[in-house]
SEZANU-437881 format. One line per 10 residues: number of its first residue (from 1); for each residue y negated, x negated, z negated of C-alpha. Coordinates in steps of 0.5 Angstrom, whole numbers, plus 500, padded with zeros to 3 digits. Each point is the difference from the previous one (the first is absolute). Layout:
N
NUM = Y:X:Z  ...
This chain:
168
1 = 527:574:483  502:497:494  504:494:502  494:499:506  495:498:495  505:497:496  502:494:506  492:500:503  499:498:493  505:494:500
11 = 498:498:507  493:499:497  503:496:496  504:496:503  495:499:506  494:497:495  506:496:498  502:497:506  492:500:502  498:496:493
21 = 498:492:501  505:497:495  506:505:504  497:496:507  499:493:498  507:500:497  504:503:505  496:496:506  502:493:496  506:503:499
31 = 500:500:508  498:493:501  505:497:495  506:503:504  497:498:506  500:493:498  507:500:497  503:503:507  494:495:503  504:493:497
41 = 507:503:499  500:502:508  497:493:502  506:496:501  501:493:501  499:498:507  494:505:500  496:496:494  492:500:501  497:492:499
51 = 497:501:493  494:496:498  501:495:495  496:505:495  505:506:501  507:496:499  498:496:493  497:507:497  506:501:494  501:507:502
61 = 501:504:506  492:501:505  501:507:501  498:502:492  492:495:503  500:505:506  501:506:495  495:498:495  495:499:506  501:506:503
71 = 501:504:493  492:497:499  497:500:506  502:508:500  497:500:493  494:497:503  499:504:505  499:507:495  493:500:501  503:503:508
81 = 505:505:497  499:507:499  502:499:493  494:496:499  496:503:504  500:507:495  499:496:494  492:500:503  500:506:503  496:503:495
91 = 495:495:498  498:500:507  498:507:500  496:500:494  498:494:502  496:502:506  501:507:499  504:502:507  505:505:500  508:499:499
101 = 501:502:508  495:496:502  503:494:496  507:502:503  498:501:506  497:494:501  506:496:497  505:504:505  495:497:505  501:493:497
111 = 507:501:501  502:503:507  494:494:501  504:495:496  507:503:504  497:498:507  497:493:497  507:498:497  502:500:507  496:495:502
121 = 501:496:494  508:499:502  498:498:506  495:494:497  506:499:495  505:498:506  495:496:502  497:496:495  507:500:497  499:503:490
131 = 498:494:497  493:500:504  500:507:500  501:501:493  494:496:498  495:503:505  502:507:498  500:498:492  493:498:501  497:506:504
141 = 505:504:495  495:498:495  494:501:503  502:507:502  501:500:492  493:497:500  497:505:505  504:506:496  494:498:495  495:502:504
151 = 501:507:503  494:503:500  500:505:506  507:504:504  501:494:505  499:495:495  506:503:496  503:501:506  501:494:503  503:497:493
161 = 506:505:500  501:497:507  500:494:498  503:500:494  506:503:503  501:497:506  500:493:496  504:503:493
């Protein structure tokens, strides 16, 4: 029994560990650095890609552009993450005097919803193709931001978690 409590409280550990922002954003740009290093040492001479004239006088290797574009868009989208998400839950309660099952629920709701929606989104990002989608999806993000702002009943607060994950 002793030794149960002993590992369950090591588990914990290692589990709010693994699950901290900092852990996941270093292990997710680790990932992508590896990535674009197999990415270029797999690319062989007869297959080279044409670069635009911007990307081949860059003094250094692209793949570092890409990382820290998507390094910062994914910081951007924090207001869509859970991880942010918690941080208001309980100014929202005070707030508008709801009860936390209520405001979970409908963040649950938000999220199934966002779930679906995101389908959609992949659909509309294969066809549009991420410059204009990335554009489209930053605007209406920071309007669900703005909306966030002006909850006042259930469905109001429901609709924002929905948006706001499906977008972030």
């Amino acid at each position: 029994m002793l030794f149960g409590r002993f590992f369950e409280e090591e588990l914990l550990e290692i589990e709010e560990f693994v699950q901290s922002t900092a852990f996941t954003w270093g292990l997710r740009i680790l990932i992508l650095a590896i990535c674009l290093k197999i990415n270029v040492n797999m690319t062989s001479n007869s297959s080279r890609i044409r670069h635009s004239s911007i990307i081949s006088r860059a003094p250094f290797f692209y793949g570092w552009v890409i990382l820290t574009v998507s390094a910062l868009t994914r910081f951007i989208s924090g207001p869509g993450q859970t991880f942010l998400i918690s941080v208001f839950i309980d100014p929202v309660i005070s707030d508008l005097g709801w009860s936390r099952t209520l405001v979970s629920s409908l963040y649950t709701a938000g999220s199934l919803t966002a779930g679906v929606a995101v389908i959609f989104v992949g659909r509309l990002l294969d066809r549009y193709g991420a410059r204009i989608m990335l554009l489209v999806i930053g605007i209406l993000f920071g309007l669900a931001a703005l909306w966030m702002s002006t909850v006042n009943h259930p469905v109001k607060l429901y609709f924002g978690f929905a948006a706001l994950r499906t977008l972030g």
